[in-house]
Every structure is written in C-alpha cells, then in structure tokens.
C-alpha positions as CSV (number, residue, x, y, z in Angstrom):
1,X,83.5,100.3,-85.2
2,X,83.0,102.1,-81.7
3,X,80.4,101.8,-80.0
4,X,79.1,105.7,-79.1
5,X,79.6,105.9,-76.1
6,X,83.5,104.4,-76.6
7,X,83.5,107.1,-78.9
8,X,83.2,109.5,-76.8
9,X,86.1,108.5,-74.8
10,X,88.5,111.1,-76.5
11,X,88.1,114.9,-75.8
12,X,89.3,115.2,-79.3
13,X,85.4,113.4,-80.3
14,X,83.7,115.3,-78.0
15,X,85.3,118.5,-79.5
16,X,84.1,116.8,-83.2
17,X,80.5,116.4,-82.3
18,X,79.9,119.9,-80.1
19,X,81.7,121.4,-82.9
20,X,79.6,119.8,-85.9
21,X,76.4,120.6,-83.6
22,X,77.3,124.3,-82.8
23,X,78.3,124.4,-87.5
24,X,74.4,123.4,-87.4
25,X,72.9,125.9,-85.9
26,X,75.3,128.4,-87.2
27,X,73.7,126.9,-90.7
28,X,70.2,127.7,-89.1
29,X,71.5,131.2,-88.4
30,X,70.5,130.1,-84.6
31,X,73.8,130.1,-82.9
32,X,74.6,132.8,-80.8
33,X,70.4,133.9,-80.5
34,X,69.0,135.1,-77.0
35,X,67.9,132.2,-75.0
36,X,69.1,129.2,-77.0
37,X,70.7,127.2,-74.6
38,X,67.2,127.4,-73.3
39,X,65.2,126.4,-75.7
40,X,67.7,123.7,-76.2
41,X,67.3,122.6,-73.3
42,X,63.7,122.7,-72.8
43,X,63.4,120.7,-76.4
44,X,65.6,118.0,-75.5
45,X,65.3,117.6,-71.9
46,X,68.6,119.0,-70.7
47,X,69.2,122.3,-68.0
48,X,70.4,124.9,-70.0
49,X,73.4,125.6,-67.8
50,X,74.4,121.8,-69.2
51,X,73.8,122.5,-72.5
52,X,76.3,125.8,-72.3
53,X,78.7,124.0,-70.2
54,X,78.7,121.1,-72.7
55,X,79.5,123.6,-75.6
56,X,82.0,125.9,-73.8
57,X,84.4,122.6,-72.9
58,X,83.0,122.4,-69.2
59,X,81.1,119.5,-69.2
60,X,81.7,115.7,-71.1
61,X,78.8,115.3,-73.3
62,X,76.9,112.2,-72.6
63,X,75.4,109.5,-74.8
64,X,71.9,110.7,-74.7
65,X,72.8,114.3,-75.0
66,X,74.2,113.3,-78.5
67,X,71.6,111.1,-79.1
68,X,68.9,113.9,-78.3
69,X,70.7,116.7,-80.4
70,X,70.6,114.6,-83.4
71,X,67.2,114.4,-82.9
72,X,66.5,117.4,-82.6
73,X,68.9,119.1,-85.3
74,X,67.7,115.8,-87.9
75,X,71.0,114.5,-88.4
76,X,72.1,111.3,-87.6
77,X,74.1,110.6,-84.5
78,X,76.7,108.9,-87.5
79,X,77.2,111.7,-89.3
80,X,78.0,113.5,-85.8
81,X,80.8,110.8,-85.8
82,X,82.3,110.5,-88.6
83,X,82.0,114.1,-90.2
84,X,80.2,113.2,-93.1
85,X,76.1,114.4,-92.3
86,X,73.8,111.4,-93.4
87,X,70.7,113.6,-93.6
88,X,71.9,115.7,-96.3
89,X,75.6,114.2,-97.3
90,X,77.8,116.8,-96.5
91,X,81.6,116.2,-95.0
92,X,82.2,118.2,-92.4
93,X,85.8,120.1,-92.7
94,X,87.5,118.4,-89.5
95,X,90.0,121.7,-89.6
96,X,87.3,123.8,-89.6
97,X,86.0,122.2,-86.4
98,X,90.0,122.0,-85.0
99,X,89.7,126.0,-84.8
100,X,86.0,126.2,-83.2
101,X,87.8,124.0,-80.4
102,X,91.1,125.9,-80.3
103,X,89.1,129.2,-80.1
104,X,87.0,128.0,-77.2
105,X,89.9,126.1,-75.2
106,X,91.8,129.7,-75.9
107,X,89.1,131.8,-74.8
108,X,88.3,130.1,-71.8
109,X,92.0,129.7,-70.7
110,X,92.1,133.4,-70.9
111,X,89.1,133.6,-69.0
112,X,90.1,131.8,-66.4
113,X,93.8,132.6,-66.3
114,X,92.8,136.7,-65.8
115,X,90.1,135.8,-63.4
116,X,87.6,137.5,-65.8
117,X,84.0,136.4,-66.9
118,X,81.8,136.5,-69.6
119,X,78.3,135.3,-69.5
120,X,77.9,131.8,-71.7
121,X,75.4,133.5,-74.3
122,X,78.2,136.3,-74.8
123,X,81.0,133.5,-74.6
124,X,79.5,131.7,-76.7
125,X,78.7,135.1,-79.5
126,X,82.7,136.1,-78.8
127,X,83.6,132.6,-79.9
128,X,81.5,132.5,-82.7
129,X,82.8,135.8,-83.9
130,X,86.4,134.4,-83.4
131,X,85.6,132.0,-85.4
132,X,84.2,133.6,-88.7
133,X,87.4,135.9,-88.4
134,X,89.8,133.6,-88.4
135,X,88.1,130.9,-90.6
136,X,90.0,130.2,-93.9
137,X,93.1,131.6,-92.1
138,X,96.2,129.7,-91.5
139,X,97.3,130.6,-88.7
140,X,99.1,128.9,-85.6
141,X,98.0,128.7,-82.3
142,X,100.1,131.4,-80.6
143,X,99.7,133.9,-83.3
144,X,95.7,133.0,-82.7
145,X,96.1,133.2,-78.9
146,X,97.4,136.7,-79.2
147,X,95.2,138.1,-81.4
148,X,92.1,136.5,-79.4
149,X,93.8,138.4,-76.2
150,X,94.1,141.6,-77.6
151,X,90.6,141.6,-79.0
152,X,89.6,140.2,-75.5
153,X,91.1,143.8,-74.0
154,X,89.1,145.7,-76.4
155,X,85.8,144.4,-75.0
C-alpha cells in the first residue's frame, strides 16, 4: 500500500480527501458557517488562508494537514484514503466526491477566466450550494458548466 504521503501524489487523491473532509463538516452542519476556515485553523495549527486555499484547489494539501484534520474531525487518516470511514464504517460515494471537485475546479475557472472574485467563505457557500443542486443528478460536465455560469450571472 502507499505510503500517505505517495498518496498524495495524484490531484485526483487530494480531490478525495478535501472532498471526504468538506462531506464531514457538511454532516456536522459546519460547512459553509462564518469563520470556519478560522477556527480550523486555529484548532489544527494551520493559517486560515491555507486551510481555504487547500479546499478551493489552490494549494496541495500536505501530510500533516491530513494528518491533523483527521484528528480533529475523529476519522482516521485511512478512511480519508480509501473512502470507507473507520470511525463509524461508512463508504464514501467516490461520485459524489467527483462532482464536489468538478463543481469547484468549474467555479474557479469561471472565476478566474472573467476576472471576477468571490470571497473564500462565499466561494466556498456557492459551491456547497452547487453541490446539493446537482447531487443525485446525472449530468455531464458541459451541461454542469453552463448551468453553474448562468447561476454565477445571477449573483
């Protein structure tokens, strides 16, 4: 097996774990609150602008910072990996996580394509909302880039 930090080699992994952290404090009805990148980081020892760069796609996430979220969420850093959550046996719907990441990769490109800006907190809440829309939807990536466009001119 791979070692965690040859695991986090891959985007693709990276996408897994930010995802599976972001689906647990969406679980704790946390994600999306006033300040958590924060409190995040105060708790686990990381800036908060790291902690929204890590979960907007900006920044690689590091050994420690998985290590420390694990901690702090009480999961194990294994259940992070493999989709399956040791602390309370759940398997972790890699297609639901595939759209989180598509949303945000979508939503930033916009971003940064129209020369536009959101702050992280409301990034972050847009995405999350993007994501409860669409979840359970099939839907390709074009048809979900054009509808996340349109509802970006709206706001």
């Amino acid at each position: 097996m791979l070692t965690l930090s040859e695991f986090l080699q891959k985007k693709e992994n990276q996408d897994i774990i930010v995802n599976k952290i972001i689906d647990k404090f969406r679980a704790k009805g946390e994600w999306g609150k006033h300040g958590l990148f924060a409190e995040i980081g105060r708790k686990v020892g990381f800036s908060p602008a790291y902690v929204g760069q890590v979960f907007n796609g900006h920044k690689p996430i590091r050994e420690s910072f998985v290590e420390k979220m694990a901690d702090y969420l009480g999961v194990s850093v294994e259940g992070f990996r493999t989709g399956t959550d040791m602390a309370d046996g759940n398997a972790c719907d890699i297609s639901e996580l595939s759209l989180h990441g598509e949303i945000i990769k979508i939503v930033n490109e916009i971003f940064e394509n129209t020369g536009s800006s959101l702050s992280l907190e409301k990034k972050d809440e847009l995405t999350g909302l993007l994501y409860d829309v669409f979840m359970g939807k099939k839907i390709d990536r074009l048809s979900l880039q054009k509808q996340i466009e349109h509802l970006l001119k709206i706001i």
